[in-house]
C-alpha positions as CSV (number, residue, x, y, z in Angstrom):
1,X,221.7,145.6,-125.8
2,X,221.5,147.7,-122.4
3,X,218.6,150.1,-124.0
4,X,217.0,146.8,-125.3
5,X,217.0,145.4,-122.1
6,X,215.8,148.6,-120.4
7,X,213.2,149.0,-122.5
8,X,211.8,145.7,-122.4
9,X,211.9,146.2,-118.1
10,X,209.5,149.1,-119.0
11,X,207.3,147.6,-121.2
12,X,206.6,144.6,-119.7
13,X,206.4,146.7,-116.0
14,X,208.5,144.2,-114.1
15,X,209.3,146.7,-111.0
16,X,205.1,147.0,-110.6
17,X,205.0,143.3,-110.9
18,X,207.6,142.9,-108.2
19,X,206.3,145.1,-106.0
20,X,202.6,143.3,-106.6
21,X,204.1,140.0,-105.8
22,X,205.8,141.1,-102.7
23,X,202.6,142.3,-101.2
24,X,200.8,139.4,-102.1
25,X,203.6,137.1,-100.5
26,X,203.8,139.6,-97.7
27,X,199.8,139.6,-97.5
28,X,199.1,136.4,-97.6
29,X,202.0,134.8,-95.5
30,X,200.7,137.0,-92.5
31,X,197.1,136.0,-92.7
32,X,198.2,132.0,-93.0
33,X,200.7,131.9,-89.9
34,X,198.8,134.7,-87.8
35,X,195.3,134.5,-88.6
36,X,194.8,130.3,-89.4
37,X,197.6,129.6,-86.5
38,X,199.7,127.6,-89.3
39,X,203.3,126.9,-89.7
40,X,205.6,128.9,-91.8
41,X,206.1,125.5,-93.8
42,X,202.9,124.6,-94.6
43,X,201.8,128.4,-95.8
44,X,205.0,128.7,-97.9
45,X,203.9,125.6,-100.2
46,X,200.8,128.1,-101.4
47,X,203.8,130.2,-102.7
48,X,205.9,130.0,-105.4
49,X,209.4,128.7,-104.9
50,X,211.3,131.7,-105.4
51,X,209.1,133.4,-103.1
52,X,209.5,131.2,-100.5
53,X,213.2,132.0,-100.1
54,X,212.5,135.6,-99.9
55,X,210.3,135.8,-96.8
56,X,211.0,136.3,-93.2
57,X,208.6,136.0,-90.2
58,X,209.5,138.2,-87.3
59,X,206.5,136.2,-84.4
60,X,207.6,138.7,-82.2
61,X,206.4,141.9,-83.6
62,X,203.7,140.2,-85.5
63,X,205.4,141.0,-89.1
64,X,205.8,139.3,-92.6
65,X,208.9,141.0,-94.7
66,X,208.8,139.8,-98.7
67,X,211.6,141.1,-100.6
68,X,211.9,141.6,-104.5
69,X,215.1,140.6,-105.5
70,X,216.7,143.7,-104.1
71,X,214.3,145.9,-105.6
72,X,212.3,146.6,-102.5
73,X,210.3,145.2,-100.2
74,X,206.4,144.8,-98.5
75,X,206.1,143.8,-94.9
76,X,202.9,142.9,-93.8
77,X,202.0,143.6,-90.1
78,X,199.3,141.6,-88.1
79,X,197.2,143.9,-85.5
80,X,195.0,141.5,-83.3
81,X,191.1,142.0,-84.1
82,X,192.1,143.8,-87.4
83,X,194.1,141.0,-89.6
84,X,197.0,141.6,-91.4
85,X,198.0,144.9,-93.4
86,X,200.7,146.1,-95.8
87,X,202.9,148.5,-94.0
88,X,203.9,149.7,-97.8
């Protein structure tokens, strides 16, 4: 059952998909509160629920942190007249 479920992880590339949807949480969290001026809350209904519980907003050093379900992470960083970046 172990090798089943291992191989099914592979196949279906879960870690890759993780690490795309951290980014794009990261990504796109940074450009809504930093670049539009919103509120956390109202960027995080654009997300999906599960995501929304794994992002933190650090205003003072500009960054947006997205973690996978404790297989990694993307923070996104804002840098004024450049936008928002993936660190990772």
């Amino acid at each position: 059952m172990l090798v089943a479920a291992f191989a099914t992880w592979r196949a279906l590339g879960v870690s890759e998909l993780l690490h795309i949807g951290t980014g794009y949480a990261a990504q796109q969290t940074c450009a809504c509160v930093f670049i539009s001026g919103r509120t956390l809350p109202s960027c995080t209904t654009e997300l999906d629920p599960l995501a929304r519980r794994l992002l933190s907003v650090d205003v003072g050093s500009n960054e947006v942190t997205a973690r996978g379900i404790g297989l990694g992470a993307a923070v996104a960083r804002y840098e004024p007249g450049f936008g928002c970046s993936l660190r990772n």
